[in-house]
N, C-alpha and C positions, 0 to 999 in steps of 0.2 A: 470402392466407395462405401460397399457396405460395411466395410470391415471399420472403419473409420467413422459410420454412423454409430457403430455399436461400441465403439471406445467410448462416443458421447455421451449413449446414453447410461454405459459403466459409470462414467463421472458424475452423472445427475443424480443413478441411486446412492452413487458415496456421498453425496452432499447429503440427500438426506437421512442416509444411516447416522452421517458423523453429527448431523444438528437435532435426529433423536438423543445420540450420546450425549449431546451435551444440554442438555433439559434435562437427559437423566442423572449422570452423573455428578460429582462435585462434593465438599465437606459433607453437605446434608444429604441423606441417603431420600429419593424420591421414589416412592415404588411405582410402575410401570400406569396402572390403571388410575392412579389419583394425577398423573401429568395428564397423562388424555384427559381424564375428568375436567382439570383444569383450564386444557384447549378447547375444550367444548364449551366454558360458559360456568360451570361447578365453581364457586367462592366460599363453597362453606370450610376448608380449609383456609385459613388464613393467610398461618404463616407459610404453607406452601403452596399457595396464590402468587404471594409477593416475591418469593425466591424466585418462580419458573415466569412470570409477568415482568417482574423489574427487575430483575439481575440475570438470568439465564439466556430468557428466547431475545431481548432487545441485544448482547453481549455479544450472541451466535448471529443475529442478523445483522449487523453490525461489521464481525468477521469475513461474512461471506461478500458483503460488497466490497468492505475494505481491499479482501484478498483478490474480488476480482478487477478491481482497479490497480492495483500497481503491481499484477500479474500482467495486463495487457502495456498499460506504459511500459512496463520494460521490455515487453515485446519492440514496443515501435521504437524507443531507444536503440536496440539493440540492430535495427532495422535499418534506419537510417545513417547509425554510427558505422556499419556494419562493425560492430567491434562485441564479442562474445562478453565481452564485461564492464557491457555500460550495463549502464542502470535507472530506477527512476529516480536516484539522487547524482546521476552522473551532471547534471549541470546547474550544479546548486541551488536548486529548487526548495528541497529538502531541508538545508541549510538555511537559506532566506526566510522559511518556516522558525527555527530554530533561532534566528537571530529576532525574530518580529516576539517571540516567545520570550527571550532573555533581557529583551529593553522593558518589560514591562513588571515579568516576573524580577530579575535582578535589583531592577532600579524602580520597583514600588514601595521601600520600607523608604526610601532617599527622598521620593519627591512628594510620597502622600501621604510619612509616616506610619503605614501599617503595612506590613506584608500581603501581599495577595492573593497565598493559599489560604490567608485566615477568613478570606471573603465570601467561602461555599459558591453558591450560583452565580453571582457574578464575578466573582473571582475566572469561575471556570469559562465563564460567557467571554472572560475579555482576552484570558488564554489565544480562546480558540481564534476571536477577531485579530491579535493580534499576528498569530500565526499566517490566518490567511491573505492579510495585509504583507507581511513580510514574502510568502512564499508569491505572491502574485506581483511585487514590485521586482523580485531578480527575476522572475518569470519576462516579464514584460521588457527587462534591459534583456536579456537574452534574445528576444524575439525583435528587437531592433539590432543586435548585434550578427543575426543570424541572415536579414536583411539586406546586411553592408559585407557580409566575411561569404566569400563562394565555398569555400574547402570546408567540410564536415569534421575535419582532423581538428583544425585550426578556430572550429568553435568548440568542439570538445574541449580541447586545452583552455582556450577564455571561460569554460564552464566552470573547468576543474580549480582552475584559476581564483574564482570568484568563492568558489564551494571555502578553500582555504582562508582567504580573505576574511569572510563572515566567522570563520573559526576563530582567526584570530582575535577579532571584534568579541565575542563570545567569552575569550579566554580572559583579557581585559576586564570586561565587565563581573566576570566573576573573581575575579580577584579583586575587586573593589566594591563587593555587594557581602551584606551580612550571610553566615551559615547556613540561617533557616531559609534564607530567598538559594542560595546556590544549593540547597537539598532538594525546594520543590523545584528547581530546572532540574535537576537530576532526574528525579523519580519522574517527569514527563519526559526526559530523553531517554528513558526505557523503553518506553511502548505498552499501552493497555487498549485492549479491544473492551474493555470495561467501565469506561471514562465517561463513555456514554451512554445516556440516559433520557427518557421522559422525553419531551417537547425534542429536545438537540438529536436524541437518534432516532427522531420521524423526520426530520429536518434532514438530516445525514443520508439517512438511507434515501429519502425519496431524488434529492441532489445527486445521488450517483446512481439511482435508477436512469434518472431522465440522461445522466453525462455519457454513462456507458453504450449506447444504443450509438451513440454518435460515432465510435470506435470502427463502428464497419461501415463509414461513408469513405473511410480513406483507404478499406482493405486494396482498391483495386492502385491506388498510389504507391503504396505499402510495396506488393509486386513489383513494379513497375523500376522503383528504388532497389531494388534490388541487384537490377542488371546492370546498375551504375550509371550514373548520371548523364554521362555523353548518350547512352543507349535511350534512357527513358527519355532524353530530349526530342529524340530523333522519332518517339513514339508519339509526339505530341507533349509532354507531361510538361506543365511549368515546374520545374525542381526547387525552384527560390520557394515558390508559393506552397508547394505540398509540404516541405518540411518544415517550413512556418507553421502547416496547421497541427502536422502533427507533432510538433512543441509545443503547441497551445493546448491539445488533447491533452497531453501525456503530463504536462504541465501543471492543469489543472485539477487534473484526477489524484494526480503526488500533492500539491496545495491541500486541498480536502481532505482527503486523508490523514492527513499532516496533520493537518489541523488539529482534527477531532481525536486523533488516535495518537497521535504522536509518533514521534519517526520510527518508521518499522522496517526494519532491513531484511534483505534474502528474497524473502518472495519475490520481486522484482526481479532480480536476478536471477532465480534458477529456475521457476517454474516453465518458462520460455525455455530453455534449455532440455528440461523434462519432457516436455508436449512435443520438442521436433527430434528426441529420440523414439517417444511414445507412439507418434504418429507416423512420422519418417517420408516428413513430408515437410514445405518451406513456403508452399502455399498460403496467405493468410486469409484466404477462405475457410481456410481449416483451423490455423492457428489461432487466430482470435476468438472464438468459439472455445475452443479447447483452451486457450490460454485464460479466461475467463472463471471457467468450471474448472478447471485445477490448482486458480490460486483460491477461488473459493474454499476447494476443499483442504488445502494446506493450511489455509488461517484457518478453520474449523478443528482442524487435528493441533493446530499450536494452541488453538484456544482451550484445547478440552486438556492439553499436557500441562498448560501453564496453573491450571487448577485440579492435577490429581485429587481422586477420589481419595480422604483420609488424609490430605493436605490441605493444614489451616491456613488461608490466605491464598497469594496467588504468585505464582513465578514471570518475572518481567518476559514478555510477549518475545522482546529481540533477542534475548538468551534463548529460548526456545526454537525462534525460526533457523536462530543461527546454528543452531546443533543440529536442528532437522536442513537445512538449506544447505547446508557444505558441505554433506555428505552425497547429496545428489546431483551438485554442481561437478566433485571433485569424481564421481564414478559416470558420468556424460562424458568427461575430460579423456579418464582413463579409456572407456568404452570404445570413443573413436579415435582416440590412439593405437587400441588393439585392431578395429576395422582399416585403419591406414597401414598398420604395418603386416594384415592380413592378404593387402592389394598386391 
């Protein structure tokens, strides 16, 4: 147990080593005492007030919740699915994000006459509504289909289902919408922990403050699904109802996300992977906690690679996670391949 306290509190100083790194780091070189200065209140710098105030520490807080929300969704995806490679877009959540984003971006030069990356803030305001509109309407046909379907298999596939469906939809509308509207869906189907800003990432952050806490109402569900459905009935558990909620969790916390950040792969997927080699343990008393603090600290480390030090601009978020995320997906894989044929 203690050995497992002390992994935790490993992950809490990586967070905050890697969200000094990235306050300090970046194009603009910030020496070490003028950021503290900064933290504490010091505005007589200006312009590096406004680097480490509105683009750094809001970018890095931003990451750390982002990462630890659909670090834990794909826990409980993965949980329920029992299937190593679901995800938090395994049941087109993600996509339903993505498609509420392409009705609006796509087809705003068609119905309003002006494209709506050329609108700044509320360009970006209607983005984000439109995302969470979209991501919470497949959300909610999922959780009545989840309702009516017993087998876990059998709603994966209508998820996966639905995921393609909306692609399709997607691919339609871009091939019917002018260049400049199919570039700004692009450039938000990359992923930026930078997107946000001002008012929307106090709004953002404090929203998955309050969402995340809710995550370990259902750790003891979570267990319990584990030992398969006939078992956890027989413990008591309604199985219909728990995996309902933990759709709606895991659901909402990818919606959000989605939203504000736009669709960010990997994390969800591997970090859960990392934490039950790291810990070696299946527990989600343990895992949720630790699935939390390690996807934080992954977005932190994508966050700080996507903007090398001496690199002008910034590299898309999901090329980054995905070159860090496949490598520790693909050596978890190997690992216990080697442990199975060590048996």
């Amino acid at each position: 147990m203690f050995k497992r306290g002390g992994k935790l509190i490993i992950l809490v100083v990586l967070i905050l080593i890697l969200l000094i790194l990235n306050l300090l780091l970046g194009s603009v070189k910030i020496p070490v005492n003028d950021t503290l200065s900064i933290l504490f209140g010091d505005r007589s710098n200006e312009i590096f007030s406004n680097i480490i105030l509105k683009s750094r520490l809001p970018q890095a807080l931003v990451a750390i919740v982002a990462g630890a929300g659909l670090a834990v969704s794909g826990l409980q995806m993965q949980t329920i699915f029992r299937n190593p490679l679901a995800g938090p877009s395994v049941l087109g959540i993600s996509n339903g994000a993505s498609l509420g984003v392409a009705m609006v971006v796509l087809m705003s030069s068609s119905l309003a006459g002006v494209s709506l990356s050329r609108m700044g803030y509320v360009g970006d305001a209607a983005i984000s509504i439109a995302a969470i509109i979209g991501s919470l309407a497949v959300m909610a046909l999922i959780v009545y289909i989840a309702r009516k379907v017993k087998g876990n298999v059998t709603l994966l596939i209508i998820g996966v289902m639905i995921g393609y469906l909306v692609t399709a939809i997607v691919g339609v509308l871009k091939f019917f919408s002018s260049e400049e509207d199919v570039k700004a869906y692009v450039v938000w189907g990359l992923g930026s922990f930078a997107r946000v800003s001002g008012d929307q990432m106090l709004l953002f952050v404090t929203m998955m403050i309050l969402l995340l806490p809710l995550s370990f109402l259902l750790v003891k569900s979570l267990n319990l699904m584990l030992l398969g459905d006939d078992y956890a009935k027989n413990l008591g558990l309604n199985v219909s109802r728990a995996r309902t909620l933990v759709i709606l969790n895991s659901g909402v916390l990818v919606a959000i996300v989605t939203a504000y950040c736009g669709p960010i792969m990997f994390i969800g997927l591997a970090v859960p992977h990392l934490c039950r080699a790291l810990f070696k343990s299946s527990d989600h008393k343990v895992l949720v906690p630790a699935t939390m603090l390690a996807g934080a600290a992954l977005a932190l480390l994508c966050s700080l690679v996507a903007r090398m030090p001496g690199f002008e601009g910034a590299l898309p978020v999901n090329s980054v996670t995905a070159l860090i995320g496949a490598p520790i997906i693909a050596s978890v894989i190997f690992r216990k391949r080697r442990e199975s044929d060590g048996e």
